[in-house]
C-alpha positions as CSV (number, residue, x, y, z in Angstrom):
1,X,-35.2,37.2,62.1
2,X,-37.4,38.4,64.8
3,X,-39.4,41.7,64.9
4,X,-36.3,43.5,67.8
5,X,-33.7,42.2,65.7
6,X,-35.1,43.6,62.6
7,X,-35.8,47.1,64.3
8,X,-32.3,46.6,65.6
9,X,-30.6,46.5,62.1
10,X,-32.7,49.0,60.7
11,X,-31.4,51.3,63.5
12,X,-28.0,50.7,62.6
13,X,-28.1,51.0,59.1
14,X,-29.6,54.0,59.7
15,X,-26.7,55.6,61.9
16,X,-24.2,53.4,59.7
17,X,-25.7,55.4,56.5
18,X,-25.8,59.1,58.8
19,X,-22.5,58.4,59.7
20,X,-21.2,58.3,56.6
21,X,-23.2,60.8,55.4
22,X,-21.9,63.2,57.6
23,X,-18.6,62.5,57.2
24,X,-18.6,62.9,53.5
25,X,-20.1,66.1,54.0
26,X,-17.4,67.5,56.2
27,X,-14.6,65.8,53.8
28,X,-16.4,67.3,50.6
29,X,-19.2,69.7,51.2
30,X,-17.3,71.8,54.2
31,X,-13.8,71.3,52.6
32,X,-13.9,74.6,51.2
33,X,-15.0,75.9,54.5
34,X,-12.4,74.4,57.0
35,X,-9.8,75.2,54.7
36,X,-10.5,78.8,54.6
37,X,-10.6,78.7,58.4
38,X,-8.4,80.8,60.1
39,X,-8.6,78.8,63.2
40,X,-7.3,75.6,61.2
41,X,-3.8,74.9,62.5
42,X,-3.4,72.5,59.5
43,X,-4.4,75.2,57.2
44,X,-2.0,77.6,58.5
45,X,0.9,75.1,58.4
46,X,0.4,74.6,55.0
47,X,0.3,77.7,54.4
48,X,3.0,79.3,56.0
49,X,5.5,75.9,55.2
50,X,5.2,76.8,51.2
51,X,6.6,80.9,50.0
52,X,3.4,82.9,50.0
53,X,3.6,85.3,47.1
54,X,4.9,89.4,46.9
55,X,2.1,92.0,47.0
56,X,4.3,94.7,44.0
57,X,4.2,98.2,44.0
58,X,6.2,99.7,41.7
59,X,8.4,97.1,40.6
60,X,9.3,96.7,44.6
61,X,7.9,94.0,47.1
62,X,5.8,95.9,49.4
63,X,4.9,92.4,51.5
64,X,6.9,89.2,50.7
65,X,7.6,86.1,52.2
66,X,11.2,85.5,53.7
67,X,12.2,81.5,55.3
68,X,12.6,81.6,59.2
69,X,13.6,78.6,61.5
70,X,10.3,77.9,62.9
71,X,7.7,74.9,62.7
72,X,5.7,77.7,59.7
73,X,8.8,77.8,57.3
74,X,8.3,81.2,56.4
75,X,7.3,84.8,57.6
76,X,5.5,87.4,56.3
77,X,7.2,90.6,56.0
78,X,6.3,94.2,55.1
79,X,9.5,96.3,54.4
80,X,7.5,99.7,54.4
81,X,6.3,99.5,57.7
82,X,3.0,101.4,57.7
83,X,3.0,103.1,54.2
84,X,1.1,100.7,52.4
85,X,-1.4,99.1,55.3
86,X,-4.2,100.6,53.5
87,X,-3.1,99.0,50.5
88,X,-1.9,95.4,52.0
89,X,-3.5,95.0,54.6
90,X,-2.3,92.2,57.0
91,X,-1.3,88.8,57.0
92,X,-1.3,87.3,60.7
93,X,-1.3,83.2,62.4
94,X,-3.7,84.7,65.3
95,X,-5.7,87.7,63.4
96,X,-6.5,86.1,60.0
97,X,-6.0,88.7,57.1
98,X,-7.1,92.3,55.9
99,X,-6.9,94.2,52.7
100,X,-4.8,92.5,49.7
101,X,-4.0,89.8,51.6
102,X,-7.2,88.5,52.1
103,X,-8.9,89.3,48.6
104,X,-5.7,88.0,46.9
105,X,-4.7,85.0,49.4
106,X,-6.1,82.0,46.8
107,X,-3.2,84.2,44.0
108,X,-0.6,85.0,46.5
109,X,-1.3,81.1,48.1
110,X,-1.4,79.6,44.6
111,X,-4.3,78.1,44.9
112,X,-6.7,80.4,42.0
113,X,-8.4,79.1,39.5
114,X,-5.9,80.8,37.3
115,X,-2.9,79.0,38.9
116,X,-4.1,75.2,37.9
117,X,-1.3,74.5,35.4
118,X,1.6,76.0,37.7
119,X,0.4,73.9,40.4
120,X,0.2,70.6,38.0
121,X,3.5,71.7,36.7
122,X,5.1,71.5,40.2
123,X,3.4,68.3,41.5
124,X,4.9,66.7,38.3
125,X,8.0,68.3,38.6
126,X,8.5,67.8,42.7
127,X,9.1,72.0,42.9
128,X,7.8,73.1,45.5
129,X,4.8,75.0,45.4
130,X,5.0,78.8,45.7
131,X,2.0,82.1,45.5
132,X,2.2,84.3,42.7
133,X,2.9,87.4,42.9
134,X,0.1,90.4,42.9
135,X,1.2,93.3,41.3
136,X,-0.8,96.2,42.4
137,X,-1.3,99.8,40.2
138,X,0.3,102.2,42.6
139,X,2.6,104.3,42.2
140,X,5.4,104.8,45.0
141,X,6.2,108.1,44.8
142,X,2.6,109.5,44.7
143,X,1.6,107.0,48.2
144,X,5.3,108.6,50.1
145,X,4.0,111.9,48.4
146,X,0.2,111.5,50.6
147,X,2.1,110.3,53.6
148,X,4.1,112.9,53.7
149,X,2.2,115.8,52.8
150,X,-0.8,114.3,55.5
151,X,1.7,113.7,57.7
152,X,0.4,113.8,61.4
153,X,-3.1,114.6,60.6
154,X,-5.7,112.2,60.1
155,X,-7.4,111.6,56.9
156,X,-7.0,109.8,53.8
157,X,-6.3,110.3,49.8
158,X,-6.7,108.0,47.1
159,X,-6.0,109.0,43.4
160,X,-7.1,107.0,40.2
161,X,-6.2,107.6,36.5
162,X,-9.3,109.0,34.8
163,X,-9.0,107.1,31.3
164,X,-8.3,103.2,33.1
165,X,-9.5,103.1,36.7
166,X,-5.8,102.5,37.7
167,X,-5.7,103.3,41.9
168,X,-2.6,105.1,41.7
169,X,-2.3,105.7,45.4
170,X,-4.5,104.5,48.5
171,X,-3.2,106.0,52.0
172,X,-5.1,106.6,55.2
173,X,-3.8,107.9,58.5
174,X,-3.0,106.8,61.1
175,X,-2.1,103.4,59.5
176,X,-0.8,100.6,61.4
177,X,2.9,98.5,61.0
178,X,1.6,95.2,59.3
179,X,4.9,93.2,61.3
180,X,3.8,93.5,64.4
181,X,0.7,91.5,63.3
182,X,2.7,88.7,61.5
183,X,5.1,87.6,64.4
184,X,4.4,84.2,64.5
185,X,3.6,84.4,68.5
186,X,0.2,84.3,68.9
187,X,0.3,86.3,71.8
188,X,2.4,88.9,70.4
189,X,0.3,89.4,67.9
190,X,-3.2,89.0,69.5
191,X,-1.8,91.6,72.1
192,X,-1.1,94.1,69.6
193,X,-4.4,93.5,67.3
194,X,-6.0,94.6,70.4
195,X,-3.8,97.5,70.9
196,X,-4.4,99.0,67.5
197,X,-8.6,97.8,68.2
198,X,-8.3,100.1,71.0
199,X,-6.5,102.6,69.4
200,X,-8.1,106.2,68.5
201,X,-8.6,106.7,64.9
202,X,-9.3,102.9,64.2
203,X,-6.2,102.5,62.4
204,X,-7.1,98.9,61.1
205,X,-9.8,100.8,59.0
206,X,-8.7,102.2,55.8
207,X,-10.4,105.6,55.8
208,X,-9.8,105.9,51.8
209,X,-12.2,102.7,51.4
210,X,-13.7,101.6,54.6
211,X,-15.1,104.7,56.6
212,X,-17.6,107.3,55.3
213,X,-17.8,110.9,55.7
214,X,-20.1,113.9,54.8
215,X,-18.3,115.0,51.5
216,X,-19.0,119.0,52.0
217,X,-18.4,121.0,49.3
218,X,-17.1,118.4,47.2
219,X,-20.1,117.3,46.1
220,X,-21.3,120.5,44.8
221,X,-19.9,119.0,41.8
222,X,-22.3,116.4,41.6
223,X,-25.1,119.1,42.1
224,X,-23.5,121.1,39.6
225,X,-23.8,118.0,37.0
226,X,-27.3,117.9,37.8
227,X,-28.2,121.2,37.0
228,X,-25.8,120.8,33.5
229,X,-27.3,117.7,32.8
230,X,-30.9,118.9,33.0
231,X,-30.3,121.5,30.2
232,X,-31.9,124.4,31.6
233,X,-28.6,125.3,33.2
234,X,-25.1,126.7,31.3
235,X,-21.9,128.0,33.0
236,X,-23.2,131.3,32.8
237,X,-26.8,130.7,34.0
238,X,-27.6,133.4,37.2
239,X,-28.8,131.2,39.7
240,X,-29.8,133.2,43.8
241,X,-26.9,133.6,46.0
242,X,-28.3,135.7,48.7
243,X,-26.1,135.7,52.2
244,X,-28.1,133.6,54.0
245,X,-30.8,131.3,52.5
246,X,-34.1,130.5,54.6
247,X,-34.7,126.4,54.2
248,X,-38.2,126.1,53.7
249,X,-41.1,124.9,56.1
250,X,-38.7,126.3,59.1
251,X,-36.9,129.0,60.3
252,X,-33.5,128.2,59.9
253,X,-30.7,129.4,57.5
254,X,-28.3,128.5,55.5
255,X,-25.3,130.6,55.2
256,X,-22.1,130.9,53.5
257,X,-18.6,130.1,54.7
258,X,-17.7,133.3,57.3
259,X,-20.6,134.9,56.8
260,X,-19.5,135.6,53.0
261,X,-20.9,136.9,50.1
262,X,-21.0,135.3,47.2
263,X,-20.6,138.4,45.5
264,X,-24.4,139.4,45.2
265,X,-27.7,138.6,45.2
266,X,-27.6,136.5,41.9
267,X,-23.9,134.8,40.3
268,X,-23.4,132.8,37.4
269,X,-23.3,129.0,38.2
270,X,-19.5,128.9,37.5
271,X,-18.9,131.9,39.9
272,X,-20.8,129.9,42.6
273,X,-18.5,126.9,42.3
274,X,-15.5,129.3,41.9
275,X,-16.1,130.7,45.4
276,X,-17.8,127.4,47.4
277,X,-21.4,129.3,47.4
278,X,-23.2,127.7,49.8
279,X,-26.4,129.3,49.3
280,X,-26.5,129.1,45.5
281,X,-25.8,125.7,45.7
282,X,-28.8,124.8,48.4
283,X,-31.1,127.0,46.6
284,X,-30.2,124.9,42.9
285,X,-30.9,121.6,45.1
286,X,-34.1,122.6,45.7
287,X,-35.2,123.7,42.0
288,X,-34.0,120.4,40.5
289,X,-35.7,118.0,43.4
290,X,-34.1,114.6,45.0
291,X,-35.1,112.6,42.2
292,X,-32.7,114.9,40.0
293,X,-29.6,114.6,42.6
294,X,-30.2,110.9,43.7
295,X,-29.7,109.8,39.5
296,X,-27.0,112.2,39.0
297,X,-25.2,110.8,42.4
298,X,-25.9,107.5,41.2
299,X,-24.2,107.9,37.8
300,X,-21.2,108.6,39.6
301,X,-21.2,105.9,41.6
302,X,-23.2,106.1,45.0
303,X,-25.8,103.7,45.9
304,X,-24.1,100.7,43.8
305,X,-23.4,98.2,47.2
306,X,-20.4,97.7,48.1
307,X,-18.2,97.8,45.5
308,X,-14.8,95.3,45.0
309,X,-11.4,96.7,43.5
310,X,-10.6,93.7,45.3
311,X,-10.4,94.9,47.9
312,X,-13.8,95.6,49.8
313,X,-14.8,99.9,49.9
314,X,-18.0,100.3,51.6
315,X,-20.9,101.9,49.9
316,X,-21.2,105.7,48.9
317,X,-24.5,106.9,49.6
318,X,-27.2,109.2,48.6
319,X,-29.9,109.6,50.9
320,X,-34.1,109.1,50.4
321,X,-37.2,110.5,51.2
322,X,-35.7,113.8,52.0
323,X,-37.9,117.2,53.0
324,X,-36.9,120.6,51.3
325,X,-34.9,121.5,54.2
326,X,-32.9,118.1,54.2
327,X,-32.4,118.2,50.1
328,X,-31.3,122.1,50.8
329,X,-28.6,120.3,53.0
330,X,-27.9,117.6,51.4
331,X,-27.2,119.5,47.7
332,X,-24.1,121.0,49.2
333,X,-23.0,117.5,50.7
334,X,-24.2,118.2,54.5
335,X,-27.2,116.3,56.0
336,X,-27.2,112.4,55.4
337,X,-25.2,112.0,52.2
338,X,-22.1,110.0,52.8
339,X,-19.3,108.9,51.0
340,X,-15.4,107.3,50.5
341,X,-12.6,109.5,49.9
342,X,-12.2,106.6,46.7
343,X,-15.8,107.9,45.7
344,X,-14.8,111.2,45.7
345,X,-12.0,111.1,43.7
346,X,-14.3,108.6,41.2
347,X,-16.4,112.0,40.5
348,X,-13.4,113.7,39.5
349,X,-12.3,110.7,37.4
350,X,-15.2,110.5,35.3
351,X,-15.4,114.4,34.9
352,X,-11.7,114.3,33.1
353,X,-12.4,111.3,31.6
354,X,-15.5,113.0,29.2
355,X,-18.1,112.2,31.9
356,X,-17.1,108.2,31.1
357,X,-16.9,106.4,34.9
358,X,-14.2,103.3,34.9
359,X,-14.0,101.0,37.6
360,X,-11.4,101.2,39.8
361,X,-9.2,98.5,40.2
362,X,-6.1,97.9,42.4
363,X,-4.8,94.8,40.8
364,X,-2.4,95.1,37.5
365,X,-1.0,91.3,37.5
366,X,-0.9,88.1,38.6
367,X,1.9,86.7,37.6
368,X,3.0,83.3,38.4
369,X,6.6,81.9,40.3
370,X,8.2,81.4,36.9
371,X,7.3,85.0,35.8
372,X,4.3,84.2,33.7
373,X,1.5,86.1,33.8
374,X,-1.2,84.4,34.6
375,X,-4.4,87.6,34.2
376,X,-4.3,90.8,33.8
377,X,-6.8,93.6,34.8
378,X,-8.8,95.2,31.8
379,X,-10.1,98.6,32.1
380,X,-14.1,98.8,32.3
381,X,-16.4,101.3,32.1
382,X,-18.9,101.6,35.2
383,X,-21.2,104.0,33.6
384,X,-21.8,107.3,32.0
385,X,-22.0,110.0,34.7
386,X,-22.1,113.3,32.4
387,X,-21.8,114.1,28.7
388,X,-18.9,114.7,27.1
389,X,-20.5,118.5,27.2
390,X,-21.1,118.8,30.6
391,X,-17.5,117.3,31.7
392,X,-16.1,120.0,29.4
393,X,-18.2,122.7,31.4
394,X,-17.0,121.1,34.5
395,X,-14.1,120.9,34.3
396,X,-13.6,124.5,33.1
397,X,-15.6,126.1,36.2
398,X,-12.9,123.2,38.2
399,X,-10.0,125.2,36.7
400,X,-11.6,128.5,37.8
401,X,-11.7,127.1,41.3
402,X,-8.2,126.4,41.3
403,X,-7.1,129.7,38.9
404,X,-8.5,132.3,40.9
405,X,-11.2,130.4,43.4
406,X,-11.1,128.5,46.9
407,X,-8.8,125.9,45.4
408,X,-5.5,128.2,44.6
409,X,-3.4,126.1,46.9
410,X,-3.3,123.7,44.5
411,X,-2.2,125.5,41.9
412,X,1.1,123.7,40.0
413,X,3.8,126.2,37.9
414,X,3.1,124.7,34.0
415,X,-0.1,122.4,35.4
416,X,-3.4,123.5,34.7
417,X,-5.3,121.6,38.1
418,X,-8.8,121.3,37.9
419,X,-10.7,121.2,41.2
420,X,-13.1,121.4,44.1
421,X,-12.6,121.8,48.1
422,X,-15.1,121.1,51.0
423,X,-15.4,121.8,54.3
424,X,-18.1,119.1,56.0
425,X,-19.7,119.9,59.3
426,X,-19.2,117.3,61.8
427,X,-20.6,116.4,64.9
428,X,-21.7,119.4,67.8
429,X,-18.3,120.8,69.1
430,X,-15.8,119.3,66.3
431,X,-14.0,121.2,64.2
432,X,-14.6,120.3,60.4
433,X,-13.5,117.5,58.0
434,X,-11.5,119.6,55.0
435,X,-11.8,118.0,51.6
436,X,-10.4,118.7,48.6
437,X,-10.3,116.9,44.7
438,X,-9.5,117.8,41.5
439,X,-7.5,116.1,38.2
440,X,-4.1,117.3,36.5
441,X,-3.4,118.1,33.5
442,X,-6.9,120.0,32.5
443,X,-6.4,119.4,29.3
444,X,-5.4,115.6,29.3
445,X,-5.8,114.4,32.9
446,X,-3.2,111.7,34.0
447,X,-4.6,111.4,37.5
448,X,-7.4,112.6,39.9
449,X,-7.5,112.7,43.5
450,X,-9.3,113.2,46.9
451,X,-8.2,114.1,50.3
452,X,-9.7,114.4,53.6
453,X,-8.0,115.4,56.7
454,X,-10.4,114.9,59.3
455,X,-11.2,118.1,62.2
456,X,-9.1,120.2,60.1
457,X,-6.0,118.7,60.7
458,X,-3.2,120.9,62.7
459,X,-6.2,124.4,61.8
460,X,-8.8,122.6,63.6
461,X,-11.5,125.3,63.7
462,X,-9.6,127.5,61.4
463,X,-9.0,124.7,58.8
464,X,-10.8,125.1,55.0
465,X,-10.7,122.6,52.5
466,X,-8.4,124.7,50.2
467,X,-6.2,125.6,53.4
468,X,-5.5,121.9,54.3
469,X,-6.8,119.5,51.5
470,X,-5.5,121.1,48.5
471,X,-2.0,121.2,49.4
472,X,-1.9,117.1,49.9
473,X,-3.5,116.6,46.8
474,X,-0.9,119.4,44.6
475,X,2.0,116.9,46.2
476,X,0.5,113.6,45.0
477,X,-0.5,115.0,41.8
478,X,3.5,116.1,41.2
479,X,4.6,113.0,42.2
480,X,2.2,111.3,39.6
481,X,3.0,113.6,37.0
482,X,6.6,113.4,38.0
483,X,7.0,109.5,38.1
């Protein structure tokens, strides 16, 4: 063989051997990847012609799968309309998936890990493969309970039980009708994704998980812990409260709510979380330093990444490098800190829980077609945010707030209600967030919650946490206690 002949072969051995190179490494190494991608019509058709599994609340499908005459076989439907969209998310041919249905889909697809032997069962058998179904922890009563008590307003609550983690209820307003999303016209539904893009208060955003907001008040109880936790501080320890506090290296002040008092120049540290004092609480920021409040805020959860319950809630954070006048701020939740309604009610968790943090976690079950179960959700410990004594401190300055404090609106006939409101500053020229957490019962908490309605719902100016907040979080608290 000649010298261009040989260089001839050897060029198309080499594109014989790239060729087949590359086309094993679409069949095998991108698999995973083309399969997963939304714009695969093969996927979807495969996906849509076997019965997707339920997403469960409360013993009733809250998104299900039901057979329609079309090329896709089945349709995803979601009988409650808007009322869990924070929860389920959506499930669409032209818009991919959100929420549940896209940190469940290899369950509610039957294709997890966990699902190998039902899926060797069926090819054996000839059944035809179905999803399992995903059982999630809330509780019905207590998300119609936040939807109704929010009602027109915009904001958010979730609620968690203290001694598990359990996410008992996960609403955020305005929400969005999941079945306009999972027509199976393309246009229909790409028409209406934009719609609701477009739409003010970004309803395709959960507010409970996926926005953040300056907490206010709220987080007076993780300033509070500080102080507890540093053990030069009790209940009873006289900390300043003067009417209006002078931030340090400027001239600006710091005032109280109205131009209050707090009830004198000096109150105990339980008085000043009774009545909100904002310049108690700035003045104790700056005596125990960042370093002190950045831990303390970390033990309860901020400044972990994002964190997965599965479904994706953004990160809670604590901010750095902060002057005295910025610490000042930011120890009575103003300034730069930031944080999830979720997060919020976490520091109430662990605070009725004996200072012990659990994850929170939105999936009970899996359980297969055939009713088996295939995994179930195990409580876990995130960390220790306070000692057993400080949450027992906390949470009896928590029941003044509610006994004879800001919080009395929340206040339940036969319930002792531990809590905390907040009213965060916004931007120039908008009216307030109003916040408002607690837990219920005191004495052997079955659930804690956090609300936000943002701009002070229908009070706008004239709105205060305990005005607006406290109210939604009393109804979802009966309706936990009460289910």
């Amino acid at each position: 063989m000649n010298t261009p002949l040989r260089r001839l072969a050897t060029l198309v051995l080499v594109m014989f051997v790239a060729l087949m190179g590359s086309a094993s490494w679409v069949q095998f190494g991108q698999a995973s990847d083309l399969n997963t991608d939304p714009r695969n019509a093969r996927t979807l058709y495969r996906e849509h012609g076997n019965a997707r599994g339920p997403i469960v609340a409360g013993g009733e499908a809250i998104a299900e799968s039901v057979p329609v005459d079309d090329p896709f076989g089945y349709q995803r439907v979601y009988p409650q309309g808007d009322l869990y969209s924070a929860v389920t998310g959506f499930y669409s041919i032209a818009n991919g998936r959100s929420q549940l249905e896209r940190a469940a889909n290899d369950e509610l697809t039957g294709r997890g890990d966990q699902l190998f032997f039902s899926r060797i069962r069926d090819l054996l058998t000839g059944r035809r493969p179905e999803g399992a179904a995903v059982e999630t922890t809330i509780v019905p009563a207590a998300q119609q309970a936040a939807s109704t008590a929010l009602g027109d307003q915009e904001g958010a609550v979730a609620a968690i039980e203290p001694s598990t983690g359990r996410i008992l209820a996960l609403y955020s307003t305005p929400g969005f009708d999941p079945n306009a999303l999972a027509v199976h016209s393309t246009s229909e539904a790409s028409a209406r994704y934009a719609e609701l893009e477009a739409a003010p208060g970004n309803p395709l955003r959960s507010k409970a998980t996926q926005e953040r907001f300056a907490p206010g008040s709220t987080f007076k109880l993780v300033t509070a812990a500080a102080a507890l936790e540093s053990g030069a501080y009790t209940a009873d320890t006289p900390v300043p409260s003067p009417n209006e506090l002078t931030l340090p290296q400027t001239t600006a002040t710091i005032g109280n709510f109205g131009g209050s008092s707090c009830g004198g120049e000096q109150v105990s540290l339980a008085d000043a979380l009774r009545v909100s004092c904002n310049t108690a609480f700035a003045s104790l920021g700056l005596t125990l330093g960042e370093d002190a409040l950045q831990e303390q805020a970390e033990r309860f959860g901020f400044d972990r990444g994002e964190m997965t319950v599965p479904i994706q809630v953004v990160e809670s954070v604590f901010p750095t490098d902060l002057d005295p006048p910025s610490l000042a701020q930011t120890a009575i939740g103003q300034r730069d800190v930031a944080a999830t309604p979720l997060q919020v009610a976490m520091i109430s968790a662990a605070i009725a829980n004996g200072g012990r943090l659990m994850q929170p976690y939105l999936v009970d079950t899996v359980r297969a077609a055939d009713l088996t179960v295939v995994s179930t959700t195990e409580p876990e410990e995130l960390s220790t945010a306070v000692s057993p004594e400080t949450a027992g401190a906390l949470t009896q300055m928590m029941r003044g707030v509610v006994d004879s404090g800001t919080g009395r609106s929340a206040q339940i006939p036969g319930v002792q209600v531990a809590g905390k409101t907040g009213t965060a500053e916004t931007v120039s020229g908008q009216p307030p967030h109003a916040w408002f957490t607690a837990f219920a019962p005191a004495e052997a908490p079955r659930v804690a919650v956090a609300v936000i309605v943002e701009n002070g719902g229908n009070l706008g100016n004239e709105a205060t946490g305990g005005q607006v907040a406290a109210p939604v979080a009393r109804a979802v608290i009966e309706a936990v206690l009460g289910s």
